[in-house]
ZAKOLNU-592673 format. One record per atom (N, C-alpha, C): residue number from 1; atom name; x, z, y. Coordinates in pm, 1 decimal, decimal comma. Atoms other than C-alpha are relative to their C-alpha. Layout:
BEGIN
 num atomo        X        Z        Y
 NUM    CA        X        Z        Y
...
//
This chain:
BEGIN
 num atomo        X        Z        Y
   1     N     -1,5    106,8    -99,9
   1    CA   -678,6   8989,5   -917,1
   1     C     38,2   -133,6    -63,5
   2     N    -82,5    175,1     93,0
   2    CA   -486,4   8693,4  -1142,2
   2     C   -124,3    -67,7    -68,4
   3     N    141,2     21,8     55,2
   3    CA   -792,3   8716,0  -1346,6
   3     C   -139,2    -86,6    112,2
   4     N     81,1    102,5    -94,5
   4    CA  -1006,3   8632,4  -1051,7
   4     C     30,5   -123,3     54,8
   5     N    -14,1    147,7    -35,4
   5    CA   -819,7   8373,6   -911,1
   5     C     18,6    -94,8   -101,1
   6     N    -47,1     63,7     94,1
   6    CA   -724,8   8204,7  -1212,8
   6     C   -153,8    -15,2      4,5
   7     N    138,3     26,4     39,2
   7    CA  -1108,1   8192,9  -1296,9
   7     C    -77,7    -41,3    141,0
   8     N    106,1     43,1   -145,2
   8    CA  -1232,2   8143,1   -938,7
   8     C   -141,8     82,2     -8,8
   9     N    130,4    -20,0     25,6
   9    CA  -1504,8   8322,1  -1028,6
   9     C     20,2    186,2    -21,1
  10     N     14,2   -177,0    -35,2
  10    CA  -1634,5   8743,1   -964,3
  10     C     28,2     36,9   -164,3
  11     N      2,2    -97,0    152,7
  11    CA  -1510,9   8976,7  -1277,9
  11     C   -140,3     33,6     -5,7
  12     N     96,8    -66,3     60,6
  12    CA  -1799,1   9022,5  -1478,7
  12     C     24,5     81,0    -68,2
  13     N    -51,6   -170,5     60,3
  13    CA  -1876,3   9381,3  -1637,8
  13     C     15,3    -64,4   -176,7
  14     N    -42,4     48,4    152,0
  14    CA  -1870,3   9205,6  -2002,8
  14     C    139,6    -36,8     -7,6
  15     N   -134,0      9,7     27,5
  15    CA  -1501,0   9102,1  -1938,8
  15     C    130,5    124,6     25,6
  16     N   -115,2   -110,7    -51,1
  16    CA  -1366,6   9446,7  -1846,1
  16     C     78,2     34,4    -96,2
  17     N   -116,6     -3,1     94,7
  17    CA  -1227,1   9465,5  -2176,8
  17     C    110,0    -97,6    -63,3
  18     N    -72,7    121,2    -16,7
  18    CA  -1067,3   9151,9  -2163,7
  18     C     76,8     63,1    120,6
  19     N   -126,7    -46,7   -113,9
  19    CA   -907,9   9299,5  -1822,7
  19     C     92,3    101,8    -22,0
  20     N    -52,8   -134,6     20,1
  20    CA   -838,6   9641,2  -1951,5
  20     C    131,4    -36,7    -77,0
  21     N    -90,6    -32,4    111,4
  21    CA   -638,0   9477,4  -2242,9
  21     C    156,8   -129,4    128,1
  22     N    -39,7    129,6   -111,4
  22    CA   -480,8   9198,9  -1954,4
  22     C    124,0    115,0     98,7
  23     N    -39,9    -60,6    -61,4
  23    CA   -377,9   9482,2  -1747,0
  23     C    111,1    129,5    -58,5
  24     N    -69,6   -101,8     62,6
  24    CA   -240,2   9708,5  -2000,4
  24     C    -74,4    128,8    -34,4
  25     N     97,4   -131,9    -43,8
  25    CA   -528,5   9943,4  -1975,7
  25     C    -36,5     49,8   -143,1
  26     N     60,2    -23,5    140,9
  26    CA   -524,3  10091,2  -2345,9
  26     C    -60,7    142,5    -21,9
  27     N     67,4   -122,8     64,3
  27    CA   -569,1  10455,6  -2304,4
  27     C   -131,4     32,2     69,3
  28     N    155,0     35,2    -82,9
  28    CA   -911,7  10590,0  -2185,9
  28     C     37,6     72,3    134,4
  29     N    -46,3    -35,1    -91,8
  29    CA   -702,5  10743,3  -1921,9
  29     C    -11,7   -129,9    125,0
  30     N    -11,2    123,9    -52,3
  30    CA   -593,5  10390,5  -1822,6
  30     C    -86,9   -100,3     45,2
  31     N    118,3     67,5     13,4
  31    CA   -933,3  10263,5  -1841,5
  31     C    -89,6     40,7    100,2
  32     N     54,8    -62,7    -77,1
  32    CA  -1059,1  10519,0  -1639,3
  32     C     98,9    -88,6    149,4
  33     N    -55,2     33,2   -134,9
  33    CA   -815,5  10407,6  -1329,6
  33     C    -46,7   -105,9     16,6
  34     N     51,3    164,1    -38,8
  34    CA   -916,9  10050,6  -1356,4
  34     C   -138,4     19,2     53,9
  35     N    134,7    -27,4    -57,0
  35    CA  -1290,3  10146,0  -1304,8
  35     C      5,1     36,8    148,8
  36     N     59,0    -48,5   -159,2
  36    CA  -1218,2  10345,3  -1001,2
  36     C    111,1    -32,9    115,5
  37     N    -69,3     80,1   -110,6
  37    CA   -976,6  10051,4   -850,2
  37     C   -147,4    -92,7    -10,3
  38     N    125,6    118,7    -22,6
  38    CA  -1320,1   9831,5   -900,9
  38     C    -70,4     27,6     30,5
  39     N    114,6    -45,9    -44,0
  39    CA  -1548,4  10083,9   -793,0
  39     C    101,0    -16,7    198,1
  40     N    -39,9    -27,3   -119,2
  40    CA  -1302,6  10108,8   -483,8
  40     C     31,2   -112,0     85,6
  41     N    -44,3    181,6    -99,7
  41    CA  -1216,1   9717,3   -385,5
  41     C    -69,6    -85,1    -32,1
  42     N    121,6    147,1     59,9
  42    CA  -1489,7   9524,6   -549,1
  42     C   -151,8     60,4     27,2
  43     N    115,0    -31,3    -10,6
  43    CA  -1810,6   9545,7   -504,4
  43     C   -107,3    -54,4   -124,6
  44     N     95,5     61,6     76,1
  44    CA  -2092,7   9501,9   -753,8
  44     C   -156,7    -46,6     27,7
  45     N    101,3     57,6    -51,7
  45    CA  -2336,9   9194,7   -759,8
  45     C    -52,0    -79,8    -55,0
  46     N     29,1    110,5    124,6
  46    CA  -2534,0   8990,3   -998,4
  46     C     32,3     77,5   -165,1
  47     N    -26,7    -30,6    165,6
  47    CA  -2381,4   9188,5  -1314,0
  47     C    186,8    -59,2     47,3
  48     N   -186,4      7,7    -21,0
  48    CA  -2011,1   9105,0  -1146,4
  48     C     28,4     71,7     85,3
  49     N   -138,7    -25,8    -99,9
  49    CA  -1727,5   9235,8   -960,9
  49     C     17,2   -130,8    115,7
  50     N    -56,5     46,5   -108,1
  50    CA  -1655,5   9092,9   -611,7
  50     C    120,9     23,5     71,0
  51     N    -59,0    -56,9   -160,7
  51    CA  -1400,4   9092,8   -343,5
  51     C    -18,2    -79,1    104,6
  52     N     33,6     70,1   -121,2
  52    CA  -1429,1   8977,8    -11,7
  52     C     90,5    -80,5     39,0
  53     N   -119,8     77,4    -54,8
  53    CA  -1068,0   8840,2     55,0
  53     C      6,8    -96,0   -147,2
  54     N    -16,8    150,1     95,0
  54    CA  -1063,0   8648,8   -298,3
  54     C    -95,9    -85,3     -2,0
  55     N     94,8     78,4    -43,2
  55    CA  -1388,5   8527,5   -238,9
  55     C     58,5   -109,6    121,4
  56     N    -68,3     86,3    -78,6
  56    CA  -1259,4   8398,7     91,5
  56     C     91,4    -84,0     -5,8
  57     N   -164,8     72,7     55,6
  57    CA   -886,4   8277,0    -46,8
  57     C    -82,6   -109,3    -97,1
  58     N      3,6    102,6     44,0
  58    CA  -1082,7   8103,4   -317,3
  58     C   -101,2   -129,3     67,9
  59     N     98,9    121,8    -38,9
  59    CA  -1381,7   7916,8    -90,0
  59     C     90,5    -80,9     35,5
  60     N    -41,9     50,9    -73,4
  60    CA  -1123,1   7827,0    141,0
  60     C     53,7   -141,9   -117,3
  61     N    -78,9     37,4     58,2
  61    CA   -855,7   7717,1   -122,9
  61     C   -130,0   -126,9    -74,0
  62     N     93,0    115,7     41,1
  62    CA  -1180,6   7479,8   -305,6
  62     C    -47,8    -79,1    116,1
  63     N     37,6    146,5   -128,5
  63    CA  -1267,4   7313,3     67,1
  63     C    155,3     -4,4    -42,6
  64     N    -89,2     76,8    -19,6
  64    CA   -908,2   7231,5     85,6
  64     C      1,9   -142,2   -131,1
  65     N      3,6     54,6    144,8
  65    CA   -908,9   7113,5   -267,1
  65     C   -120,8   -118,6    -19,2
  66     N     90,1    122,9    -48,5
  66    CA  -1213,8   6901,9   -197,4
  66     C      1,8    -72,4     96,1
  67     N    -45,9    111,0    -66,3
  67    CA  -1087,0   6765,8     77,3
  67     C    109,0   -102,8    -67,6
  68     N   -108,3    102,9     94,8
  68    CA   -775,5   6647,8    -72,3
  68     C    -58,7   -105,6    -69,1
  69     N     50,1     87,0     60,7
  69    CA   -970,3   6482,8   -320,0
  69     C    -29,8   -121,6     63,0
  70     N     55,0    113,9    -99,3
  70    CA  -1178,1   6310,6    -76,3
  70     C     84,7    -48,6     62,2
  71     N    -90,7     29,8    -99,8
  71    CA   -895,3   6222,9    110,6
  71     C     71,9   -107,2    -82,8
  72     N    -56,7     80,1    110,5
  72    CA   -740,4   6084,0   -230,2
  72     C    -56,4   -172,5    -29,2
  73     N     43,2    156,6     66,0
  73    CA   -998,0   5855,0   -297,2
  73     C    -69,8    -72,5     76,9
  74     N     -6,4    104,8   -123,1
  74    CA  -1024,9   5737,2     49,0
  74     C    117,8    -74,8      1,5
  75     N   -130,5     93,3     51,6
  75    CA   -645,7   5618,1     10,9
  75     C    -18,1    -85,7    -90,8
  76     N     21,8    110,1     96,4
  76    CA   -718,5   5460,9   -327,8
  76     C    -53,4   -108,4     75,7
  77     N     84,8     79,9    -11,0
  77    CA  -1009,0   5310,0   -220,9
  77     C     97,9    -83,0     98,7
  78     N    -79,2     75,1    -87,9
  78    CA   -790,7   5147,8     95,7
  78     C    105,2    -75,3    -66,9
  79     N   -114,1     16,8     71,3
  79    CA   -485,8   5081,5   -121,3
  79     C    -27,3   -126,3    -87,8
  80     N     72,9    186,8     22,2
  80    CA   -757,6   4866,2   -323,3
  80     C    -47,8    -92,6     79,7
  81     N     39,4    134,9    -34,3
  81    CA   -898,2   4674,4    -76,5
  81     C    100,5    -32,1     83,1
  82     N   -150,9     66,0    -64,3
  82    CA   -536,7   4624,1     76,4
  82     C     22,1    -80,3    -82,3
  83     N    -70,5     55,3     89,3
  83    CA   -465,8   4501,8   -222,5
  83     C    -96,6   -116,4    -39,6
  84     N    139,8    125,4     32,3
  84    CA   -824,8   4279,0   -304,4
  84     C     59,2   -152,6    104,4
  85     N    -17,3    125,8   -122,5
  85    CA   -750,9   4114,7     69,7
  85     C    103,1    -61,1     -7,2
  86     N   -147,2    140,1      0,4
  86    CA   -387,8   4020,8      9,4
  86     C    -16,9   -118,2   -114,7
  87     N     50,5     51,7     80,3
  87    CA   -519,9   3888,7   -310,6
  87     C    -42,3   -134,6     11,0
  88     N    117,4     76,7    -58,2
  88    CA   -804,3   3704,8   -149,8
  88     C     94,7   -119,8     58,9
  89     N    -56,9      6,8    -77,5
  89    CA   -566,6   3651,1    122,9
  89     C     95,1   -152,1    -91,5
  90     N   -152,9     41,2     87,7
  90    CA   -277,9   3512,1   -136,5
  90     C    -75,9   -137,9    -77,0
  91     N     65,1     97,0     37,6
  91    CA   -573,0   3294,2   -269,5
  91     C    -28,9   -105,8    129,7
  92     N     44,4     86,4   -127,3
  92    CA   -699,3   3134,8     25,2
  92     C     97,8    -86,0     75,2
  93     N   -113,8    101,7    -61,8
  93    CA   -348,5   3024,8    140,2
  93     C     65,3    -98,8   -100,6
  94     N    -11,0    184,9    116,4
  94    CA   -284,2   2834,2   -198,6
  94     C    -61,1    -56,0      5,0
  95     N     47,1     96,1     -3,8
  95    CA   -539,0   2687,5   -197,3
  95     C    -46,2    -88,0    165,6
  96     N    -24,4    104,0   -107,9
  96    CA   -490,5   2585,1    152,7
  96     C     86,3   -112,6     17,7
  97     N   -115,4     39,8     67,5
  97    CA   -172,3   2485,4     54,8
  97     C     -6,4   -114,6   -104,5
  98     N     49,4    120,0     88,4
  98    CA   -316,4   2273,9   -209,6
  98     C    -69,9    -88,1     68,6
  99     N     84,4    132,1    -73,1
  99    CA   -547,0   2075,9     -2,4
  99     C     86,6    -51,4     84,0
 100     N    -82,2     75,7   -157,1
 100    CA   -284,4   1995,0    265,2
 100     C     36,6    -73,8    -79,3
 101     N    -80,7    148,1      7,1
 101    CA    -65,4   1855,7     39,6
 101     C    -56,7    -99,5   -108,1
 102     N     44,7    161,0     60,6
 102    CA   -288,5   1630,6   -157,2
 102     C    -79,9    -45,8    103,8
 103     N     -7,9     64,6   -118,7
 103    CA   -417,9   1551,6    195,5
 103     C    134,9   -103,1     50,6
 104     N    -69,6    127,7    -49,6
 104    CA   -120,2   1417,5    281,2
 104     C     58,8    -70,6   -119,9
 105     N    -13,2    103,1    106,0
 105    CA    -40,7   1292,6    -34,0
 105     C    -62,4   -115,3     12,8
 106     N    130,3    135,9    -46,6
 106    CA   -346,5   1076,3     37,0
 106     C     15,9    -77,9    104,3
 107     N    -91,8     29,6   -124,4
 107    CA   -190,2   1009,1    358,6
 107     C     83,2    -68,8    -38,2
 108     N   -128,8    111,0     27,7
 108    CA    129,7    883,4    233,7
 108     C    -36,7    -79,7   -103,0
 109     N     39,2    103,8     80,2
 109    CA    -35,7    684,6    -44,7
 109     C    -56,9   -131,2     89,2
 110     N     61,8    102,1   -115,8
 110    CA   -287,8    534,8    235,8
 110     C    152,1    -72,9     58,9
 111     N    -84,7     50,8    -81,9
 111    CA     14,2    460,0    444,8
 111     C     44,6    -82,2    -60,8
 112     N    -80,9     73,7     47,7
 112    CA    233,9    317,3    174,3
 112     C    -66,3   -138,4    -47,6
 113     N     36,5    132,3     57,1
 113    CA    -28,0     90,7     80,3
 113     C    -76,5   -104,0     78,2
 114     N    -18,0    101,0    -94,1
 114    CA    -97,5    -46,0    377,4
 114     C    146,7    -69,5     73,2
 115     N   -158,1     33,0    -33,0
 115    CA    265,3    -68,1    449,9
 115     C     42,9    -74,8    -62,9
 116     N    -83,7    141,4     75,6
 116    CA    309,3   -292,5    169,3
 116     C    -94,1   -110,7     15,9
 117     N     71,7    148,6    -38,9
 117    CA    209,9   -632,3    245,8
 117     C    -30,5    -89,3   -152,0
 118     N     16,7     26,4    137,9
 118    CA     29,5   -810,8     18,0
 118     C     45,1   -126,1    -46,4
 119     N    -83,1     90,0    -12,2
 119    CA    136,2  -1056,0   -180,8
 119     C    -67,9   -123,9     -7,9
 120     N    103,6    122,9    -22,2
 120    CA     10,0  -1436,9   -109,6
 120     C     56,7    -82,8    -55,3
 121     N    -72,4     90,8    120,9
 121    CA    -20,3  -1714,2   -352,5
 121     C     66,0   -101,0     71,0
 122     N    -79,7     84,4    -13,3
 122    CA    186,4  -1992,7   -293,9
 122     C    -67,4   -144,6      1,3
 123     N     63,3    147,2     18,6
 123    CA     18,8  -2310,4   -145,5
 123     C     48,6    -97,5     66,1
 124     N    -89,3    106,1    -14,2
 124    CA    176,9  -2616,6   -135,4
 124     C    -74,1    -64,2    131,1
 125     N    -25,1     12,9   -123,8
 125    CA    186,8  -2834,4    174,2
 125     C   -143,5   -149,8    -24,0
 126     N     81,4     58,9     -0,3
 126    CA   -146,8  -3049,2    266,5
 126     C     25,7   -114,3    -76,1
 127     N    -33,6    142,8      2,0
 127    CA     -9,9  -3360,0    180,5
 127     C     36,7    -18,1   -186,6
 128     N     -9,4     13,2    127,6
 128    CA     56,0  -3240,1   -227,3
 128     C   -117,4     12,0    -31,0
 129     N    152,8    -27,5     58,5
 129    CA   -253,4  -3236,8   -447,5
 129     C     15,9    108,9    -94,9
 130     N     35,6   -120,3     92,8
 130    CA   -345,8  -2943,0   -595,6
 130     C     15,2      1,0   -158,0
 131     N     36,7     31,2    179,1
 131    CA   -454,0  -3043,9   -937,8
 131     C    150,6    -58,7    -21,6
 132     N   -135,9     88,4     71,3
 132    CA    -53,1  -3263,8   -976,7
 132     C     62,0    148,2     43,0
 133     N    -96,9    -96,6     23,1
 133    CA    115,0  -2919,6   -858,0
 133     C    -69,2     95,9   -100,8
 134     N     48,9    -52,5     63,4
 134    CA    -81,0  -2716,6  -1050,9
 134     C     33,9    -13,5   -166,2
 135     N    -45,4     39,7    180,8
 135    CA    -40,1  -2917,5  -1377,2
 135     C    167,4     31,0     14,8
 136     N   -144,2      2,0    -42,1
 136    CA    352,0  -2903,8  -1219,2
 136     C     63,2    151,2    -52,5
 137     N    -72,2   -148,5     17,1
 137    CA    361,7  -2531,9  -1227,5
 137     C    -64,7     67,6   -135,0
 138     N     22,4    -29,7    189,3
 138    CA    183,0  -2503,8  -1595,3
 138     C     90,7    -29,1    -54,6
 139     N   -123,9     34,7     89,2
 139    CA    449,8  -2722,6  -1745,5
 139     C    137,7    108,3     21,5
 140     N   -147,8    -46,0    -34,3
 140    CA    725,1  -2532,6  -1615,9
 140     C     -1,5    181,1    -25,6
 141     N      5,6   -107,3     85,8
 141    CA    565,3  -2184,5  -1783,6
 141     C     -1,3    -53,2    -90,8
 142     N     -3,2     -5,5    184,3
 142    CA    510,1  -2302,2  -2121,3
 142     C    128,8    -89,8      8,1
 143     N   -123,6     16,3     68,7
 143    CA    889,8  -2443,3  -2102,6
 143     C    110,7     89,4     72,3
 144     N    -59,3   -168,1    -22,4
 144    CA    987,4  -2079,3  -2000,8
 144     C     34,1    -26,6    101,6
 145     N    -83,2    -19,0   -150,4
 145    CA   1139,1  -2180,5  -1637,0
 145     C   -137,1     44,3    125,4
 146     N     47,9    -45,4   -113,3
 146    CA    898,2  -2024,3  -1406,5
 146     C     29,7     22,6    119,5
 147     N    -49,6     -1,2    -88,2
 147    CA    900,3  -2101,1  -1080,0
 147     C     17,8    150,3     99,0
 148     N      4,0    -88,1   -135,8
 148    CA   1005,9  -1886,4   -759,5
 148     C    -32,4    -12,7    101,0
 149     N     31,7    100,5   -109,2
 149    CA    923,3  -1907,2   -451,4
 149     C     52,9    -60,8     45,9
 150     N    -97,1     72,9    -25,3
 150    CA   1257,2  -2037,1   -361,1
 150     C      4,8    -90,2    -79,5
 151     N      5,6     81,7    122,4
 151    CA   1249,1  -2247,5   -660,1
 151     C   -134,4   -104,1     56,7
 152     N    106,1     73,0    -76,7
 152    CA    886,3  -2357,6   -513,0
 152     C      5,7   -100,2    135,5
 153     N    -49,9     31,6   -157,9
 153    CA   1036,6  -2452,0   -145,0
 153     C    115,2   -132,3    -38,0
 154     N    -95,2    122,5      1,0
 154    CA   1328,1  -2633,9   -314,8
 154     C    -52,1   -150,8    -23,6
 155     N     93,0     87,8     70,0
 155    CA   1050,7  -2852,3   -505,7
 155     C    -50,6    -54,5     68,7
 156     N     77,9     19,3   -124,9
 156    CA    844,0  -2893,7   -181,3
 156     C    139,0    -99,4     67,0
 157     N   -139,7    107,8    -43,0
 157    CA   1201,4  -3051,7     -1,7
 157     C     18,3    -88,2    -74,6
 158     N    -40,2    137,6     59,2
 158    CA   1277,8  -3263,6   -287,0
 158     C   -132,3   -102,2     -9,6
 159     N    103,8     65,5      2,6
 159    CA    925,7  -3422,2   -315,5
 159     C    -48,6    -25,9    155,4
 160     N    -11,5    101,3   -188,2
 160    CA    924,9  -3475,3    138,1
 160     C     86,4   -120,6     -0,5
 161     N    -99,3    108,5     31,3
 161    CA   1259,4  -3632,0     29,2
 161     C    -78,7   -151,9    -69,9
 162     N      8,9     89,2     10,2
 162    CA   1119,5  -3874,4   -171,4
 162     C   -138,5    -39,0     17,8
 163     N    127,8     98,1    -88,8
 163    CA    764,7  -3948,3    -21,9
 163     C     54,3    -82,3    161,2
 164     N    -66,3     68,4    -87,7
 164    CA   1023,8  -4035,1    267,2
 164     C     30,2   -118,9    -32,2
 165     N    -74,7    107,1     41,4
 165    CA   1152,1  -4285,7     51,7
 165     C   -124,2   -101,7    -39,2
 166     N    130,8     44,1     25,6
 166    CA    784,2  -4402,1    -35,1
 166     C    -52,0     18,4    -93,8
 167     N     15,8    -60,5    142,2
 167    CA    742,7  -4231,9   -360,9
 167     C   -144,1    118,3      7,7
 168     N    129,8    -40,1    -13,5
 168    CA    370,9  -4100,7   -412,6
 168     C     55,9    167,2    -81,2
 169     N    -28,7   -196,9    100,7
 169    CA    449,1  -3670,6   -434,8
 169     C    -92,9     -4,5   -131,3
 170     N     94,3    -23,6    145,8
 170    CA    141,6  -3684,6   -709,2
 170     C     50,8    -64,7   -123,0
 171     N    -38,6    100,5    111,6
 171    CA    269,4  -3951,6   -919,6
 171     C    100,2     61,3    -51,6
 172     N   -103,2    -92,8      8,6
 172    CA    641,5  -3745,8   -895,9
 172     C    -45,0     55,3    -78,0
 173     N     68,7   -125,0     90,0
 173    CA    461,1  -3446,5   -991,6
 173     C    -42,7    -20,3   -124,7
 174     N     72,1     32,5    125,5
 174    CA    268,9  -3607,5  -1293,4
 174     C    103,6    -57,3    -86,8
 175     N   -132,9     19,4     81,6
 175    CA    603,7  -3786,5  -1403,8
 175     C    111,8    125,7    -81,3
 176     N    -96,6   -100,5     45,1
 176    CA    780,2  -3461,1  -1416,9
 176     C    -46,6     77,7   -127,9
 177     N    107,3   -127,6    103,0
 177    CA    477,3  -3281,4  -1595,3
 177     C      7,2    -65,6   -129,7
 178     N     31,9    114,5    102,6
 178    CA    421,9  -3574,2  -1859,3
 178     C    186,3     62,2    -85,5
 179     N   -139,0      2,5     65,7
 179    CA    822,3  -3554,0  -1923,5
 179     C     72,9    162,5    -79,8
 180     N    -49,1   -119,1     32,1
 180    CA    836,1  -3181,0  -1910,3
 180     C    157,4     43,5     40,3
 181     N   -129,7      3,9   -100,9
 181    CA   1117,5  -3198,5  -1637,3
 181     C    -27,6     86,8     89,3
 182     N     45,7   -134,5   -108,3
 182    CA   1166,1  -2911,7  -1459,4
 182     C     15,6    -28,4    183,0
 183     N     63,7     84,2   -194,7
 183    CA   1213,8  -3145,8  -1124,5
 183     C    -28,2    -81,8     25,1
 184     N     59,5    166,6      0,7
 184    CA   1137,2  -3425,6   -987,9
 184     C    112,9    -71,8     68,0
 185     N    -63,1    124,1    -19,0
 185    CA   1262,3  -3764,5   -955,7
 185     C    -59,6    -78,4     29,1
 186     N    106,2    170,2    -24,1
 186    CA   1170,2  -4099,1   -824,7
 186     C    -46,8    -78,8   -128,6
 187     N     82,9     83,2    129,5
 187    CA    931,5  -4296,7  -1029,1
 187     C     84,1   -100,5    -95,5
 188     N    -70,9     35,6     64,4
 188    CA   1106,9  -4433,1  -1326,2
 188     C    -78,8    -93,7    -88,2
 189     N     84,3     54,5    110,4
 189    CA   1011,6  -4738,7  -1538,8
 189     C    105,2    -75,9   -110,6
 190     N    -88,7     63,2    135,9
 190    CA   1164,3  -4842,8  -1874,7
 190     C    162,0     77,1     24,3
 191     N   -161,5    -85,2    -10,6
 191    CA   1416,9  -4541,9  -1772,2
 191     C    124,8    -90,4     91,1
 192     N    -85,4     61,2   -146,2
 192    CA   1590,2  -4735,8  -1481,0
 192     C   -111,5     83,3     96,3
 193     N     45,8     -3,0   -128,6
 193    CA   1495,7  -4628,3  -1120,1
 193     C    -85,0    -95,7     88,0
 194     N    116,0    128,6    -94,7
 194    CA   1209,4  -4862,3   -924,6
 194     C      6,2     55,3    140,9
 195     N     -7,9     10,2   -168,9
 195    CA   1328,6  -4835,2   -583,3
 195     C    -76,0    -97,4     72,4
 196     N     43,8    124,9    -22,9
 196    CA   1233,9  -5214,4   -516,1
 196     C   -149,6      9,5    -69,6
 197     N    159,1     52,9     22,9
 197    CA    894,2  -5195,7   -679,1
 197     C    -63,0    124,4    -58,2
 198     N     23,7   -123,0    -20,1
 198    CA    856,1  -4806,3   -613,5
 198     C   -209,1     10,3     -3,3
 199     N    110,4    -22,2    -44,0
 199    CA    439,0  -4851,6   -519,2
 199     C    -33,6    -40,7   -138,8
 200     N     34,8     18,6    121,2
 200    CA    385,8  -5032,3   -846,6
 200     C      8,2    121,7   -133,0
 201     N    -61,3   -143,5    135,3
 201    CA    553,4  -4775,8  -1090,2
 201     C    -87,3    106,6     43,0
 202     N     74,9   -109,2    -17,1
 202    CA    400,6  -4509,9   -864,3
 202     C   -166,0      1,1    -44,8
 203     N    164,2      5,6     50,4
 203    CA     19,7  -4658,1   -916,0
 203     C     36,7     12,6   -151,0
 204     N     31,6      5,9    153,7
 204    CA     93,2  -4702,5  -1299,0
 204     C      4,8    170,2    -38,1
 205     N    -22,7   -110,4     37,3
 205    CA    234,5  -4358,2  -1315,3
 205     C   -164,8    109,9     -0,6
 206     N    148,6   -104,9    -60,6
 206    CA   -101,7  -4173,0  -1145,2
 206     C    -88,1    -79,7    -45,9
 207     N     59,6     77,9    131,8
 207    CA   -298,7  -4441,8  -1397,1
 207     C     -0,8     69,5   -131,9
 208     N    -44,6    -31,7    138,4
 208    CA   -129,6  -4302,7  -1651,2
 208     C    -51,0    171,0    -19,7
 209     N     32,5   -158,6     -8,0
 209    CA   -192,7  -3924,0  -1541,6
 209     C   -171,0      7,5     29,6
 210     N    117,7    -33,7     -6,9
 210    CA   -565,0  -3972,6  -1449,5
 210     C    -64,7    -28,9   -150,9
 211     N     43,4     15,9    110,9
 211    CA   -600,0  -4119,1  -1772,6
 211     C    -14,8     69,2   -113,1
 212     N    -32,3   -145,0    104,7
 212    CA   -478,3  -3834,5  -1976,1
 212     C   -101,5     47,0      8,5
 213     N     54,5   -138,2      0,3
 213    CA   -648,4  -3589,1  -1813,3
 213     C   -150,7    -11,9    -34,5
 214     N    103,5     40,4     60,9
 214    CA   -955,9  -3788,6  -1845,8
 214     C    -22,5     54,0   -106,6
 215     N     22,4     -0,8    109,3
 215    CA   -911,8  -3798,6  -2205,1
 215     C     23,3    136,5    -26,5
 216     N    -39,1   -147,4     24,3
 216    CA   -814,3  -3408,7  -2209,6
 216     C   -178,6     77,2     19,9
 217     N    148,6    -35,5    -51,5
 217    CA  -1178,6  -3371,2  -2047,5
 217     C    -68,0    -44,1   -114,1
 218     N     90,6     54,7    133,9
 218    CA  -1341,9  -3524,4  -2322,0
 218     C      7,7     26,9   -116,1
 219     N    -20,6    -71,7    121,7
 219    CA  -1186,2  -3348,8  -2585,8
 219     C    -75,4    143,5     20,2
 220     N     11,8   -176,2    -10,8
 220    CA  -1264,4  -3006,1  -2420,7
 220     C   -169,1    -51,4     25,0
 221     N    123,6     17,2      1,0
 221    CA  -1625,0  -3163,2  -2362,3
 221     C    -23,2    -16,0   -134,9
 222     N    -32,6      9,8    164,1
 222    CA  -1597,3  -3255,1  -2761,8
 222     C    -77,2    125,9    -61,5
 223     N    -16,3   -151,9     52,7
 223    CA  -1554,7  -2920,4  -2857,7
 223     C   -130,4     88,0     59,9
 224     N     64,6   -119,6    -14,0
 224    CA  -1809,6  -2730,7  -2616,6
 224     C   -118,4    -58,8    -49,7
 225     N    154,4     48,3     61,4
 225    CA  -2100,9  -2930,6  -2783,6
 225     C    -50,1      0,7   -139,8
//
């Protein structure tokens, strides 16, 4: 019987001496009994030994055994695609995760940069001329004091101040630039103050500044020809 189940398979008559020696079966006495336990519980079929209950014990015992299996690698199989989808799953939420927050990254960039106001140049008050502040606020980089805007506003007050007084703001402006004075003052001639003959000094002064720049034009025309 060990023999059969162990092999799953009917004693064939070529292994009876393989059983005889299995069983202990050495004399021909012994040999003889084994025959007529196989003539008496087995049946012969094909060139083998049968029985009917190990036959049965082993079909059964191979469906179970093939179920199991199948049963095995239905679990796997589940176990992997539990495991694919959390995967998937585990993907799909980073990179959801990633788009939100350089969404709102983009968001709070947008926001912040409309939130900051931009910044606007600094233009002096109708009544100054462009071209005399302009040359005003060159001189006062190339002798390193760069203005501020507070610095700009104070400049603007002192030059109302003295167009109050009748002092031409351009002429100011061109006096300061010419001198390389970082403010202004009332029109000055022979280094005294011209309060009393303020309109004069002021025309010579803005004489004196159109004349330059003239001649500054004509050098840089010079050169591009």
């Amino acid at each position: 019987m060990d023999l059969y189940y162990d092999t799953e398979k009917p004693l064939r008559k070529e292994d009876l001496s393989r059983l005889a020696k299995l069983v202990l079966a050495n004399s021909e006495e012994e040999k003889t009994a084994l025959q007529t336990v196989l003539d008496e519980f087995f049946y012969e079929k094909g060139g083998a030994y049968h029985n009917r209950r190990c036959d049965l014990e082993i079909a059964r015992y191979q469906a179970l055994r093939k179920g199991a299996s199948k049963a095995g690698k239905a679990s796997a199989a589940r176990r992997a695609n539990v495991a694919s989808t959390n995967v998937e799953k585990s993907l799909q939420e980073r990179t959801t995760n990633q788009n939100q927050n350089q969404n709102q990254n983009q968001n709070q960039n947008q926001n912040q940069n409309q939130e900051k106001p931009k910044a606007q140049r600094f233009a002096p008050p109708l009544w100054v001329d462009p071209e005399a502040w302009m040359g005003f606020e060159t001189m006062r980089v190339k002798i390193r004091k760069p203005m501020t805007d507070r610095a700009r506003a104070m400049i603007i007050k002192q030059l109302e101040d003295l167009k109050a007084q009748g002092f031409d703001p351009t002429a100011v402006l061109a006096q300061s630039e010419v001198h390389s004075w970082a403010g202004v003052f009332p029109i000055k001639v022979n280094g005294q103050g011209a309060l009393g003959t303020s309109k004069q000094a002021q025309l010579e002064a803005r004489n004196a500044e159109v004349a330059r720049r003239f001649a500054e034009k004509e050098v840089v025309d010079e050169q591009q020809r």
